[in-house]
C-alpha positions as CSV (number, residue, x, y, z in Angstrom):
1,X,-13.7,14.0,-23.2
2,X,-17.3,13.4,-21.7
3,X,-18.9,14.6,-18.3
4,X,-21.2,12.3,-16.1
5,X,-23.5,12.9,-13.8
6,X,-23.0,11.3,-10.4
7,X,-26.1,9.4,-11.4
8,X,-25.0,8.5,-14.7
9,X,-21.7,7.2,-13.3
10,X,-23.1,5.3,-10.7
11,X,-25.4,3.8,-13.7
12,X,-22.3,2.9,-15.7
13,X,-20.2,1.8,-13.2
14,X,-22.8,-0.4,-11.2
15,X,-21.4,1.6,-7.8
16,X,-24.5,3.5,-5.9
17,X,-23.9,6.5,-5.3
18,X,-22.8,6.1,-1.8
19,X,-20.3,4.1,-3.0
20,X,-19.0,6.6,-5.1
21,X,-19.0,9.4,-2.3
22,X,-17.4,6.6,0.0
23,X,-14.8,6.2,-2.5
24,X,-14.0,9.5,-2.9
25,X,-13.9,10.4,1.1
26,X,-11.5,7.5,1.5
27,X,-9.3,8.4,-1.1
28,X,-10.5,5.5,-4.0
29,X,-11.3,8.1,-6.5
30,X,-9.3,11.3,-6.1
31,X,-9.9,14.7,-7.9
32,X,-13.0,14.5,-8.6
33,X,-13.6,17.6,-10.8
34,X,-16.5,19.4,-9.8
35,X,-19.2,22.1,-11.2
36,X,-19.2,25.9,-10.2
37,X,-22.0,24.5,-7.8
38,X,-20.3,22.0,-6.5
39,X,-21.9,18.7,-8.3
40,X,-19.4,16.3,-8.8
41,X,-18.6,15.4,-12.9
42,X,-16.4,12.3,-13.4
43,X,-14.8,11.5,-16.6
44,X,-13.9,9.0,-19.0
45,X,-11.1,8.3,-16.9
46,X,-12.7,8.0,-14.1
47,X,-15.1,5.6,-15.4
48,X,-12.0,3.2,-16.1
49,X,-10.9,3.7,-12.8
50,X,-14.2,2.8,-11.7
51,X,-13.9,-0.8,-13.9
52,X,-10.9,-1.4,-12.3
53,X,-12.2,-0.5,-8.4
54,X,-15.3,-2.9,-9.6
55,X,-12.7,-5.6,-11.0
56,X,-10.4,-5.8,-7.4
57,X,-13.9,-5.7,-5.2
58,X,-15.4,-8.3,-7.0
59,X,-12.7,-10.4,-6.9
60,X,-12.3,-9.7,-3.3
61,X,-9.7,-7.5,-2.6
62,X,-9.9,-5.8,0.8
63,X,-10.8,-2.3,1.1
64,X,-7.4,-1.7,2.6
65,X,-5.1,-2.9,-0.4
66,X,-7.6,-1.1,-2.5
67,X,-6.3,2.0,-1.3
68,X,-2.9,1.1,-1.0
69,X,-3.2,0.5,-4.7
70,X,-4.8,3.5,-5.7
71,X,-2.0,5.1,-3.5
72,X,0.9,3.5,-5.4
73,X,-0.9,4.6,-9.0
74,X,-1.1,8.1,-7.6
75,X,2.9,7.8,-7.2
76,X,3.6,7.7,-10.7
77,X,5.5,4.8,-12.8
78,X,8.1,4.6,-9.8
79,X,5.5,2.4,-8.1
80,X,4.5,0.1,-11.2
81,X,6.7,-2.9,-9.6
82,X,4.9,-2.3,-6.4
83,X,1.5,-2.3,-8.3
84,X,2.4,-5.8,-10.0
85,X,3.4,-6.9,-6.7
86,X,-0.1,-6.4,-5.2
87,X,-1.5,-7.4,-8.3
88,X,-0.2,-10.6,-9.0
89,X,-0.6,-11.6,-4.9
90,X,-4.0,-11.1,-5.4
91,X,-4.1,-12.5,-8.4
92,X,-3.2,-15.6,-6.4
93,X,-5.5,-15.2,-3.5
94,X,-8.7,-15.0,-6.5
95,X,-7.0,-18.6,-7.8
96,X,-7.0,-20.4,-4.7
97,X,-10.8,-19.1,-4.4
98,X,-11.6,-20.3,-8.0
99,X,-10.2,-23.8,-6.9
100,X,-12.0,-23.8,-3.3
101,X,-15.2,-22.8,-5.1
102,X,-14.6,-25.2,-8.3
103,X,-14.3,-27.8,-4.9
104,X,-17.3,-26.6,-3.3
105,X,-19.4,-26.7,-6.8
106,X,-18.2,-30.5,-7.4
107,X,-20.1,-31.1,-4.2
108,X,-23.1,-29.6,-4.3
109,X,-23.3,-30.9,-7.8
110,X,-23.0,-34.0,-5.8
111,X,-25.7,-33.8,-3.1
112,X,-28.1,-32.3,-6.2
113,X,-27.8,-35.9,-8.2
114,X,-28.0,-37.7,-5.0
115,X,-31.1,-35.8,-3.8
116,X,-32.6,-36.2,-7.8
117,X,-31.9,-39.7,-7.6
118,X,-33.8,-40.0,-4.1
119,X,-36.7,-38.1,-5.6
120,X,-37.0,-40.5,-9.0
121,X,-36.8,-43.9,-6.5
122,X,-40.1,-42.7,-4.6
123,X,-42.1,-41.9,-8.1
């Protein structure tokens, strides 16, 4: 199993290190394993965590479901219907975002060839 730096975590993971202490004071990334002096080390595992933190965030999920989520993993496979659950709502939520923003896109696409087509009239 490897060991990484706080640095070198933060550098994989694309979190800043702030992040990563933020995460771990609001209960995001629990048991952190630590040197004799203190320095945090996080692991493999951790760095998959980390992917999966970086997937729900950039997708939108709220800081609040975050941790409910990484409460109900913590829980054991008793809470894997709950996970799914809060997974697959979403799941939905990041949908109707893809189809507002596929909307969105169709019009500024839009106002770009009308604005192009303004342009080439005036040459």
């Amino acid at each position: 199993m490897s060991a990484y730096t706080p640095s070198e975590t933060s550098r994989r993971s694309g979190f800043s290190l702030d992040t990563l202490r933020y995460y771990e004071r609001i209960g995001l990334l629990s048991e952190v394993d630590r040197t004799p002096g203190g320095q945090r080390v996080f692991s493999d595992h951790d760095l998959g965590w980390l992917g999966l933190l970086r997937c729900l965030r950039d997708t939108g999920m709220p800081i609040n479901q975050m941790c409910r989520f990484a409460e109900l993993a913590r829980t054991g496979d008793d809470s894997i219907a709950d996970r799914v659950e809060l997974l697959r709502a979403h799941a939905e939520a990041v949908e109707e975002q893809m189809a507002l923003l596929e909307r969105q896109y169709g019009h500024l696409r839009d106002k770009i060839r009308y604005y192009e087509s303004e342009l080439a009239a005036r040459s």
